[in-house]
Backbone as numpy.savetxt, mean C-alpha at the origin, in Angstrom:
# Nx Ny Nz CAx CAy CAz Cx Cy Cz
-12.98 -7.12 7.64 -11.86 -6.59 8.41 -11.72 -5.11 8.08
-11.61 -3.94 9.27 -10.87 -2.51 8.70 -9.74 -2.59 8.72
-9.34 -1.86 8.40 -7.59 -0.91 8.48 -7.37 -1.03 9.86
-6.06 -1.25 9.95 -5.83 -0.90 11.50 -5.28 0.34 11.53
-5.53 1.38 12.47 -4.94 2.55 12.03 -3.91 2.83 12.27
-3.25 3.28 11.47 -1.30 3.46 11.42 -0.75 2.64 10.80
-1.36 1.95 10.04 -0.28 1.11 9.55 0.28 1.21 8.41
-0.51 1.28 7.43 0.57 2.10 6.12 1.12 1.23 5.20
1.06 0.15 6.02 1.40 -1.72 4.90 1.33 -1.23 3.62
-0.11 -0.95 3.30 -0.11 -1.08 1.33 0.35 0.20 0.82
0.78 1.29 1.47 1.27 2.10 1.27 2.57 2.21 1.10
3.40 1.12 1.24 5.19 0.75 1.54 5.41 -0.22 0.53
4.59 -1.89 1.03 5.35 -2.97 0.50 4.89 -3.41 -0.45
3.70 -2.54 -1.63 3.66 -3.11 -2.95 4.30 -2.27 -3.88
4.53 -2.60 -4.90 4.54 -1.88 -6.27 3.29 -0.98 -6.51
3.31 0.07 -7.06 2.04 0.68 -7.38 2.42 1.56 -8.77
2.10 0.60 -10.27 2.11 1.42 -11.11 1.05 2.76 -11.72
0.34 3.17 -11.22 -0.46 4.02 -11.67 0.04 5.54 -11.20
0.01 6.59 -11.60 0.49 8.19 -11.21 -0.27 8.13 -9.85
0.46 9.00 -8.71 0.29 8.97 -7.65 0.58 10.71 -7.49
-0.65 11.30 -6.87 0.04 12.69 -6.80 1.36 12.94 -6.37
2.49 13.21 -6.84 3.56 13.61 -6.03 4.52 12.48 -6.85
3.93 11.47 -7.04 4.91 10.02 -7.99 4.44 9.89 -9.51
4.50 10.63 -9.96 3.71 10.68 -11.65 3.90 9.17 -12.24
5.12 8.29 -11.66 5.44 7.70 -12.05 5.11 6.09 -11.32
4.29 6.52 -10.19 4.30 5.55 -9.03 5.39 5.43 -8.30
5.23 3.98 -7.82 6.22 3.98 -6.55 6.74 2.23 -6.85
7.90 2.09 -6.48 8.69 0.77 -6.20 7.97 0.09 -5.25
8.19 -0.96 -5.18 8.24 -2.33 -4.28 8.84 -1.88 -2.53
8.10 -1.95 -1.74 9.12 -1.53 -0.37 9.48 0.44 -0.05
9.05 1.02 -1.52 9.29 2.61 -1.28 7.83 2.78 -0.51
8.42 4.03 0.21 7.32 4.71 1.18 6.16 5.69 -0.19
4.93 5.49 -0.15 4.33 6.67 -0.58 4.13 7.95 -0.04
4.62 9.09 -1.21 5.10 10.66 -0.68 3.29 10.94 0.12
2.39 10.31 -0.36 1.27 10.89 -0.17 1.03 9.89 1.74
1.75 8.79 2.28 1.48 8.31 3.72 2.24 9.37 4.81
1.47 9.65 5.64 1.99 10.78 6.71 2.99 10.09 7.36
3.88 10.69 7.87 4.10 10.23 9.06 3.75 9.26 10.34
2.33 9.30 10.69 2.18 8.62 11.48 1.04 7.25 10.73
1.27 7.47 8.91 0.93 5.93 8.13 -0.29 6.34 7.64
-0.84 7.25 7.89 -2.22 7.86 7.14 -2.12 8.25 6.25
-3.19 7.93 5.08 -3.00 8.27 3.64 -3.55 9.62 3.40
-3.10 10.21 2.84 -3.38 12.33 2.88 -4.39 12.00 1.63
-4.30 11.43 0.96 -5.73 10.96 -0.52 -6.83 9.92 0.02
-6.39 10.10 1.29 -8.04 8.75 1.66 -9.08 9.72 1.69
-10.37 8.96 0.70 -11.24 9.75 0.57 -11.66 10.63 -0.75
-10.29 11.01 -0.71 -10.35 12.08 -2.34 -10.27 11.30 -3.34
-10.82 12.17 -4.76 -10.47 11.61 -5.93 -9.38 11.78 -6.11
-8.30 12.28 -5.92 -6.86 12.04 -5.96 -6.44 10.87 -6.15
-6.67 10.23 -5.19 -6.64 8.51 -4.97 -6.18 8.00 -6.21
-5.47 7.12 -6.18 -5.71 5.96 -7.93 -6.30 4.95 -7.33
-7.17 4.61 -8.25 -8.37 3.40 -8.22 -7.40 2.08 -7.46
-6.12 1.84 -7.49 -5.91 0.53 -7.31 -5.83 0.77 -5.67
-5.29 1.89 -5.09 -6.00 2.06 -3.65 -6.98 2.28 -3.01
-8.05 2.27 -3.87 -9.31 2.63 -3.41 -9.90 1.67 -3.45
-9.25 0.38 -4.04 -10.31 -0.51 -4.66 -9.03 -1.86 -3.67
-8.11 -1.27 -2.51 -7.75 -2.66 -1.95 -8.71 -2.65 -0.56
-8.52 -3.91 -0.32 -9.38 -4.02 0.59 -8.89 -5.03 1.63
-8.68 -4.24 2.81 -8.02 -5.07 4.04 -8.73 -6.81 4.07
-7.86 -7.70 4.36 -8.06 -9.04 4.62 -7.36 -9.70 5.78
-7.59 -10.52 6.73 -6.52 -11.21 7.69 -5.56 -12.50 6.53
-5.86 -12.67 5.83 -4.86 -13.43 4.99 -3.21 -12.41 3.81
-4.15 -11.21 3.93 -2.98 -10.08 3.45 -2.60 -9.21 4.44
-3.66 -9.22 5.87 -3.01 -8.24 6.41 -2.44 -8.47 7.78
-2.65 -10.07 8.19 -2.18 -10.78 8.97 -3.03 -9.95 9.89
-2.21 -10.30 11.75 -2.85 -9.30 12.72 -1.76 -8.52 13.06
-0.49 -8.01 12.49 -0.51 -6.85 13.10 0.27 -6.28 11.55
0.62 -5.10 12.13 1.53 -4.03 10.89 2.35 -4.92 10.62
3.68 -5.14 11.34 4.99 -5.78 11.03 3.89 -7.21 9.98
3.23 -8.29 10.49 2.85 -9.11 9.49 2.39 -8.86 8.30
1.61 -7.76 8.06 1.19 -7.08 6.85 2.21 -6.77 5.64
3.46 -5.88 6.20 4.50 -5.67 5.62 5.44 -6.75 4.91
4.98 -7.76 6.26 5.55 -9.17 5.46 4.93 -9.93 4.22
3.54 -9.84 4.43 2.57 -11.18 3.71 2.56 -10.20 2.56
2.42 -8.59 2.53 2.23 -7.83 1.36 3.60 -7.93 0.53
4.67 -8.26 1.25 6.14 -7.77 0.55 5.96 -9.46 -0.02
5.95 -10.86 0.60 6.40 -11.78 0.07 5.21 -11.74 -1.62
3.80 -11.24 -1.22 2.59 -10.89 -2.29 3.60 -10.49 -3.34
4.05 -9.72 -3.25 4.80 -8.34 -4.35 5.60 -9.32 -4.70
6.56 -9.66 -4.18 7.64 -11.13 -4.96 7.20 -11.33 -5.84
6.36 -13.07 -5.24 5.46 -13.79 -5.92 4.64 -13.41 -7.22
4.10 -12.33 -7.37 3.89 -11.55 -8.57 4.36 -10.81 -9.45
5.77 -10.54 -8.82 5.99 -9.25 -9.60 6.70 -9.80 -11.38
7.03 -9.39 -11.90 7.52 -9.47 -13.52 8.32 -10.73 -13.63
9.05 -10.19 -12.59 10.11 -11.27 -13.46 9.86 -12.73 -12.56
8.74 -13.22 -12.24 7.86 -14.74 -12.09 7.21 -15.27 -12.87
């Protein structure tokens, strides 16, 4: 499966602890990343900027459903289900 373009899913509805240019600190659960444009494009796709845990996800129809809005969902209920305090 690719990316669908615009969508920006893993860029919103996970947790992402690793430094993020612009988030030294990462980003929350559901926060937008400073580094997704406007129209959901990642400004570090490509670069070593990147942190490895975005470089290394990899679109699926079981995480990324078929459209954006499902993605946001199956990635946000993902983030739940995992996060700390489970």
């Amino acid at each position: 499966m690719q990316c669908r373009a615009g969508c920006g899913a893993c860029c919103i509805a996970p947790s992402i602890s690793s430094p993020i240019p612009g988030m030294p600190h990462g980003k929350a659960a559901g926060e937008r990343c400073i580094q997704l444009s406007v129209d959901n494009y990642c400004a570090l796709f490509g670069k070593s900027e990147r942190p490895a845990v975005c470089s290394a996800f990899l679109p699926e129809l079981d995480v990324c459903g078929s459209s954006n809005e499902a993605a946001i969902r199956l990635l946000g209920w993902l983030e739940q289900q995992t996060g700390l305090g489970n």
